[in-house]
N, C-alpha and C positions, 0 to 999 in steps of 0.2 A: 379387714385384710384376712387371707386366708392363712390356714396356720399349716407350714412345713416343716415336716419331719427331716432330719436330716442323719443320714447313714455313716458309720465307720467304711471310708472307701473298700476295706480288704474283706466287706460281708457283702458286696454285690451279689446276687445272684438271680437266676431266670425264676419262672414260676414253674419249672420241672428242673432245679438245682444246679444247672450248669452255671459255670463262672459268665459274669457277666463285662467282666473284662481283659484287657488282652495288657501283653506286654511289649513295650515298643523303646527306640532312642531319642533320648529327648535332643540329643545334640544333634540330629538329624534327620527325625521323624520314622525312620525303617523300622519293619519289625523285628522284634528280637528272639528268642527266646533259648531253652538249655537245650545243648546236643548232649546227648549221655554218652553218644558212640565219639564226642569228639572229647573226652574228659568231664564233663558232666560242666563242660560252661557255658558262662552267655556268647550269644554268636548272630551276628545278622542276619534272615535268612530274606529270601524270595520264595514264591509259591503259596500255596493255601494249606494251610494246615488242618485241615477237614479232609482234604484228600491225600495225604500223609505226603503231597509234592511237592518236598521243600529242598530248595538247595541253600548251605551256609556261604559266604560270601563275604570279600574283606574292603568294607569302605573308606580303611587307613586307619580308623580309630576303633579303642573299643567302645560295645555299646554303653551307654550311661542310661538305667531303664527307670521308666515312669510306668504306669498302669493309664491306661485308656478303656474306654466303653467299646467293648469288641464289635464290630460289624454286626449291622442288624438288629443291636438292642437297642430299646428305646427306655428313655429312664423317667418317669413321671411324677412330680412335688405330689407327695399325700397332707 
């Protein structure tokens, strides 16, 4: 059997240091993440956050955040 290494979730990263994961609501799947212009909290938003197009947005509850493997990565057993 092969032997896999296994990571502290919160030391993901790419192979040029970007975070390799994102933050989302576990109680609803949306993304989440901190607006600083909105008090510095968590907030649901919409849009792409690479293109700085994001609007916050109220889906009735607050978000509850989990970490997810951000779009695009891929993650490989060594």
């Amino acid at each position: 059997m092969p032997e896999v290494t296994l990571t502290a979730i919160d030391s993901f990263l790419t192979d040029d240091g970007e975070d390799a994961l994102e933050p989302f609501c576990t109680a609803c799947g949306g993304r989440a993440g901190i607006f600083t212009s909105r008090r510095g909290e968590w907030l649901h938003y919409i849009g792409e956050a690479d293109d700085s197009d994001v609007e916050p947005y109220d889906p009735g509850h607050a978000p509850v955040i989990g970490w997810r493997p951000a779009p695009g990565i891929v993650f490989v057993a060594r």
